[in-house]
Structures are given as structure tokens and as C-alpha cells.
C-alpha positions as CSV (number, residue, x, y, z in Angstrom):
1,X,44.7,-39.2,-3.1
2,X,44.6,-37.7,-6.8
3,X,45.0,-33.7,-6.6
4,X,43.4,-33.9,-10.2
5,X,40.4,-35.7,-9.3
6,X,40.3,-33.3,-6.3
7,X,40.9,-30.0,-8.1
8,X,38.4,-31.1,-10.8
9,X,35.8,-32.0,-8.4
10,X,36.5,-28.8,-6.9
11,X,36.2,-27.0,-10.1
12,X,32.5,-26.9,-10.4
13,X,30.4,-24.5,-8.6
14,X,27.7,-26.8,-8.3
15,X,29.9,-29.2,-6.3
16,X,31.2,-26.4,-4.2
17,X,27.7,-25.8,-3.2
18,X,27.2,-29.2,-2.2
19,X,30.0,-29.6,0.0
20,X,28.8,-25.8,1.7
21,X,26.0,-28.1,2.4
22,X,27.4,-30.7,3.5
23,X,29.6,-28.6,6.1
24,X,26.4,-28.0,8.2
25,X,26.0,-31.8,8.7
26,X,24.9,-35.0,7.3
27,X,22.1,-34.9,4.4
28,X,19.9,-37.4,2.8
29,X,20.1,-37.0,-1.2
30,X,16.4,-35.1,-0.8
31,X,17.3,-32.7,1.1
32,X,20.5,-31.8,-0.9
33,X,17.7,-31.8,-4.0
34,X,15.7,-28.9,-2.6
35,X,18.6,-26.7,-2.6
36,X,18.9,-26.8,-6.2
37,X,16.8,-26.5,-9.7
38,X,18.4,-29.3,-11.8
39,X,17.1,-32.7,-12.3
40,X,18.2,-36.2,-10.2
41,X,20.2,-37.2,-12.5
42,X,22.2,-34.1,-12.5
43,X,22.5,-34.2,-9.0
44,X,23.7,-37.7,-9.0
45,X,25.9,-36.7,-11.2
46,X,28.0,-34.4,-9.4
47,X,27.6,-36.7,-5.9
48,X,29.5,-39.3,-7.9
49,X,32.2,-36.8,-9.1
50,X,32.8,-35.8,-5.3
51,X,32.4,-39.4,-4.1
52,X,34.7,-40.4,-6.6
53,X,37.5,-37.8,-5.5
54,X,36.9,-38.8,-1.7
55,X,35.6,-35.5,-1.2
56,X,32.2,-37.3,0.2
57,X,31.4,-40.5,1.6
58,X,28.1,-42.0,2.0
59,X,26.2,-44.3,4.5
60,X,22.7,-46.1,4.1
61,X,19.9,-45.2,6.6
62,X,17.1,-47.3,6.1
63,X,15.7,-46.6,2.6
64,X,18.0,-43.3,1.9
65,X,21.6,-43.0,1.5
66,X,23.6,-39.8,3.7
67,X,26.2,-38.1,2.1
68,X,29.0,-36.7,4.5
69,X,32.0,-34.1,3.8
70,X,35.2,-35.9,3.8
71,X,37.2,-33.6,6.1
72,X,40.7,-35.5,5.5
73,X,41.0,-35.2,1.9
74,X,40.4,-31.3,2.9
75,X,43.0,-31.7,5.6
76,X,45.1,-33.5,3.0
77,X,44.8,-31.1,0.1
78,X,46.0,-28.6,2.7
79,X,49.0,-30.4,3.3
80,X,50.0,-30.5,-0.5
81,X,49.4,-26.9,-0.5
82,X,51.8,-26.0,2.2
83,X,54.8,-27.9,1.4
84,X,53.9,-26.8,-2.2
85,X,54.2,-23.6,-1.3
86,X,57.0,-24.0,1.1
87,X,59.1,-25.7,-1.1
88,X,62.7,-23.8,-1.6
89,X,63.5,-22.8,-5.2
């Protein structure tokens, strides 16, 4: 797991969004469309940028493709965090 690819993934607001999403359960790339007022390609933009920092992961249903929240990067991050934090001086 990269931290940078995860904290710049995280970084975005419209990513953020995404992943609040996301949270509530599995959604076709459509549906994740309606809640926002940029193009496709925008959009698949910013899927890549969380699919590339394992913040997503997708599965083909037919003719669409899902996108899921990654819960153990999350579970992960938060691990880095505590020892980070925890760390004696």
C-alpha cells in the first residue's frame, strides 16, 4: 500500500464524495454519474485515481462494471495512523 497514492486520492473532494457513495453499497458507474454535474470522462477519471490507490475495486455485472469501497486500505491507513502517532519521540 502507497500512503501517497492514498492521501492523494483522498485529497480531492470529488473522490471523497464518491467513496460517501460508495459506503451505502455497491454502484454501477450510472448511478455514481447522477450524483454529480461533470462529464464521463471526468468521472472516469477520478474512479481510476481511487482504483488505482486500492481505495475501490470493481466487478463486471453483465454489461456494467460495480465499483465497491475497499474497506482494508481504510483499515490499513488507520493502522499507519496509529503507530504514527504512537510512535515515542
Amino acid at each position: 500500500m502507497s500512503l501517497n497514492k492514498t492521501f492523494s486520492a483522498l485529497a480531492d473532494p470529488t473522490r471523497r464524495k464518491i467513496l460517501e457513495l460508495l459506503k451505502k453499497g455497491d454502484m454501477p458507474v450510472n448511478t455514481i454519474a447522477l450524483n454529480f454535474g461533470i462529464t464521463l470522462p471526468s468521472l472516469s477519471h477520478h474512479l481510476n485515481a481511487l482504483k488505482n490507490a486500492n481505495l475501490v475495486t470493481t466487478q463486471r455485472r453483465g454489461q456494467q462494471i460495480f465499483y465497491s469501497i475497499n474497506l482494508s486500505v481504510f483499515e490499513e491507513v488507520s493502522k499507519e495512523l496509529y503507530t504514527f502517532f504512537n510512535k515515542k519521540k
